[in-house]
C-alpha positions in Angstrom: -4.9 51.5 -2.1 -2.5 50.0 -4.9 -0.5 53.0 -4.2 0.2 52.1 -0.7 0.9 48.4 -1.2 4.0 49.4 -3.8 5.1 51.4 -0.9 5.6 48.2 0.9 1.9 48.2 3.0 0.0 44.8 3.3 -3.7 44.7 1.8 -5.0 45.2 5.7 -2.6 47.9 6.5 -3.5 49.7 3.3 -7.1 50.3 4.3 -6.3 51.1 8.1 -4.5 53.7 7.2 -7.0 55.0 4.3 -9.7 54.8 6.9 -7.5 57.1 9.2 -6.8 59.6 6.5 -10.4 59.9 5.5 -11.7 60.5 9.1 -8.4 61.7 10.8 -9.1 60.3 14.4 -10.5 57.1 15.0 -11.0 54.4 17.9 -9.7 50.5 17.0 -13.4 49.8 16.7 -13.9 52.5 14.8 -11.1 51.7 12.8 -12.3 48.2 12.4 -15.6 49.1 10.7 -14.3 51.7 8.6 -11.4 49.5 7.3 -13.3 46.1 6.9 -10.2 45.0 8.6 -11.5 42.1 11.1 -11.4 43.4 15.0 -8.8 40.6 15.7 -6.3 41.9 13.5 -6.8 45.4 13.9 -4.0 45.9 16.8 -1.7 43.7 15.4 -2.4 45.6 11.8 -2.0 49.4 14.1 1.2 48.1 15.8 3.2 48.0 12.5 1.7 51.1 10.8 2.9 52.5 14.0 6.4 50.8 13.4 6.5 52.3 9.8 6.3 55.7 11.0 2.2 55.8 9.4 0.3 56.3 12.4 0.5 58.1 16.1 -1.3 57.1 19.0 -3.4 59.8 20.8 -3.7 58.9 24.6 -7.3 59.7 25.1 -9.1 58.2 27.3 -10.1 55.5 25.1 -7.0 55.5 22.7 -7.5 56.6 19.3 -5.2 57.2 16.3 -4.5 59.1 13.3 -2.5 59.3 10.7 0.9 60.3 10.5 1.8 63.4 8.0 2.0 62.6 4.8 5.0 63.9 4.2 6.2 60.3 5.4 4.7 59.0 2.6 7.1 61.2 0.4 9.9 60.2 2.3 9.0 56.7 1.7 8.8 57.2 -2.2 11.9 59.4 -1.9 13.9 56.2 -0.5 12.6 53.9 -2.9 13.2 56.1 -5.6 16.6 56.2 -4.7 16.7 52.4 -3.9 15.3 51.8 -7.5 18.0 53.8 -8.8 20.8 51.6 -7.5 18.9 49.1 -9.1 18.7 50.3 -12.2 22.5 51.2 -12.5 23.3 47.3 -10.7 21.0 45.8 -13.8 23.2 48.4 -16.4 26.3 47.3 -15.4 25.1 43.7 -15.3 24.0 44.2 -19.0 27.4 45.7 -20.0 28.9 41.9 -18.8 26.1 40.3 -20.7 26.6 42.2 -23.8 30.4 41.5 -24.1 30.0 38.0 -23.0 27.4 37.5 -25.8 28.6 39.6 -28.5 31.9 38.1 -27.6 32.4 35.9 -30.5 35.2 33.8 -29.5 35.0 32.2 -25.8 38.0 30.7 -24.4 39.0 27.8 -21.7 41.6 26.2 -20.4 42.0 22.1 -19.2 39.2 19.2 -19.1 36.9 21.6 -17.0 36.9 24.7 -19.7 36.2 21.6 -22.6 33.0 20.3 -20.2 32.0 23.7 -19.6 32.1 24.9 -23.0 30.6 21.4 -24.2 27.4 22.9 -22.1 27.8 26.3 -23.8 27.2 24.4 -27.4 23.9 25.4 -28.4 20.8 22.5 -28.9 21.1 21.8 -32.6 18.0 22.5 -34.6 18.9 21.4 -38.0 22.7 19.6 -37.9 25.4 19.1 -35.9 28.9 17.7 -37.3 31.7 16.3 -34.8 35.0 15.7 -35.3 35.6 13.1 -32.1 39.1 12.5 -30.6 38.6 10.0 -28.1 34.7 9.4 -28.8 34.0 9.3 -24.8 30.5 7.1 -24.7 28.8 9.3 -22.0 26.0 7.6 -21.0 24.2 10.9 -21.3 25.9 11.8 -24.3 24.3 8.9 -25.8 21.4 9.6 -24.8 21.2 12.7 -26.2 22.2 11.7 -29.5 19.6 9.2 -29.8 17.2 11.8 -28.6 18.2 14.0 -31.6 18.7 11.4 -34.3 15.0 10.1 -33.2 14.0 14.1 -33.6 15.4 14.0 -37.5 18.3 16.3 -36.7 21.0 15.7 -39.1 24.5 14.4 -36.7 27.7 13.0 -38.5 31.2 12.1 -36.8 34.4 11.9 -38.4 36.2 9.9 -35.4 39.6 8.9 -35.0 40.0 4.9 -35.2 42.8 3.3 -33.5 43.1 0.7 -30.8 43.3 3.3 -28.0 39.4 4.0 -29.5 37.9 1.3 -30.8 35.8 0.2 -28.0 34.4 3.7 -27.7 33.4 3.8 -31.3 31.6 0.8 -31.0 29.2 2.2 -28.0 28.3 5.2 -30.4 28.2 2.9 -33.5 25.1 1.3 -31.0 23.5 4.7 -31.7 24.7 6.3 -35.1 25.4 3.8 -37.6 27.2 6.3 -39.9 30.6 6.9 -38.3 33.5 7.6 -40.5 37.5 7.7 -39.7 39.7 10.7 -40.1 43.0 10.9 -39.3 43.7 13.4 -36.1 46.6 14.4 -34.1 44.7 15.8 -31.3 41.9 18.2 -32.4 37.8 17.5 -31.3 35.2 19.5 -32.9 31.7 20.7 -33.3 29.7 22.4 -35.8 26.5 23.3 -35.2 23.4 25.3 -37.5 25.4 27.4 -39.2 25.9 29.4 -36.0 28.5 27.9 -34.0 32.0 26.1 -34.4 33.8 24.7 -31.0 37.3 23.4 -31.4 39.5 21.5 -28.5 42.7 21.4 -28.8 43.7 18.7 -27.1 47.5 19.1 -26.7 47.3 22.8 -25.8 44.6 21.6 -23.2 42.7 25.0 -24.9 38.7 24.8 -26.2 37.1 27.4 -28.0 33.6 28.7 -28.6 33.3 30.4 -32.0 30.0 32.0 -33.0 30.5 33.2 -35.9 27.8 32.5 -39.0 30.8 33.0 -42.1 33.1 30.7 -40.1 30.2 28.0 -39.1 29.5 28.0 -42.9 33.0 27.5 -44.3 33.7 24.9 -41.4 30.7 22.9 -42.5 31.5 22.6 -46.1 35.0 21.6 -45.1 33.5 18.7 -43.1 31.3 17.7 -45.8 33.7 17.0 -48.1 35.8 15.1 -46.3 32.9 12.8 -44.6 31.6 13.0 -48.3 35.5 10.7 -49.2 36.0 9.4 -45.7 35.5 5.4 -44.7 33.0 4.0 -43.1 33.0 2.5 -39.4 31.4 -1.0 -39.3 
């Protein structure tokens, strides 16, 4: 019976058209008992086993049917064979996209919508995650987040550039992270995250990258930790 419902038969049709293949001719009441299909569905189960090509009506005088040859049935796998096929080479070349996209290690965007997207991209940090802010925007759910993760243990640091133009945004983070330190920055905005990741924005080529690259993560974390290590505190 499970064989019939992967070719696309309801539980009720399934053993209708059993029944009719075991006993070859049979009235609806017939049918009915043999099936365990309740009389009241039993026409509307025939009409589309007759639709799908499973069943024939013989025009007796009390109508009877049988089953159709099974060399439908064979057709029908045939088909889906063939649909599952097409599937199969869709989900292939699907992969091949997946695969470059993830073994990809550099991503690239372009304006304040590639930086956003790629700020989604970053991976949830599970041990650290070290910024290098330009304009330290206090998005309310950016804040959030970072007092989710400071409250979690995960170990965040920001080297932040300090100037009038930033000030009152430091001082919304500052609400959250205590430690904030200065650097001085021309226009750059980075993260590092778990030895894994590195983005940089670039802020006057209006370009932000996605590195993934372990060696790079590694190297780009000791660099920050040396400065932040010298760098002045925020109070």
């Amino acid at each position: 019976m499970e064989i019939y419902e992967e070719l696309g038969l309801t539980k009720n049709e399934s053993k209708v058209y059993e029944a009719l293949v075991r006993f070859g001719k049979l009235g609806s009441g017939e049918l009915s008992r043999e099936s365990k299909v309740s009389y009241s569905k039993i026409y509307i189960v025939l009409d589309s086993l007759i639709n799908k090509g499973f069943v024939k009506v013989i025009p007796e005088k009390s109508k009877k049917f049988i089953p159709s040859d099974p060399e439908s049935l064979v057709k029908l796998i045939e088909e889906k064979e063939i649909r599952l096929k097409e599937a199969k080479d869709k989900a292939r070349e699907m992969k091949k996209f997946y695969d470059v996209k993830n073994k990809n290690p550099v991503i690239m965007e372009l304006g304040r919508d590639g930086f956003y997207k790629i700020v989604k991209d970053i991976k949830k940090p599970e041990r650290y995650d070290y910024n290098i802010k330009w304009n330290s925007d206090p998005k309310p759910e950016w804040l959030f987040r970072r007092e989710v993760r400071l409250k979690e243990g995960k170990d965040i640091r920001d080297l932040v550039r300090y100037d009038k133009e930033t000030e009152k945004n430091v001082k919304e983070w500052l609400k959250v992270t205590k430690d904030i330190r200065k650097i001085e920055n021309e226009g750059v905005a980075m993260s590092i995250t778990d030895d894994e990741e590195v983005m940089i924005s670039l802020i006057k080529s209006n370009v932000t990258l996605l590195l993934k690259d372990k060696p790079f993560a590694k190297i780009m974390k000791k660099l920050f930790l040396a400065y932040y290590e010298k760098a002045e505190k925020i109070k």
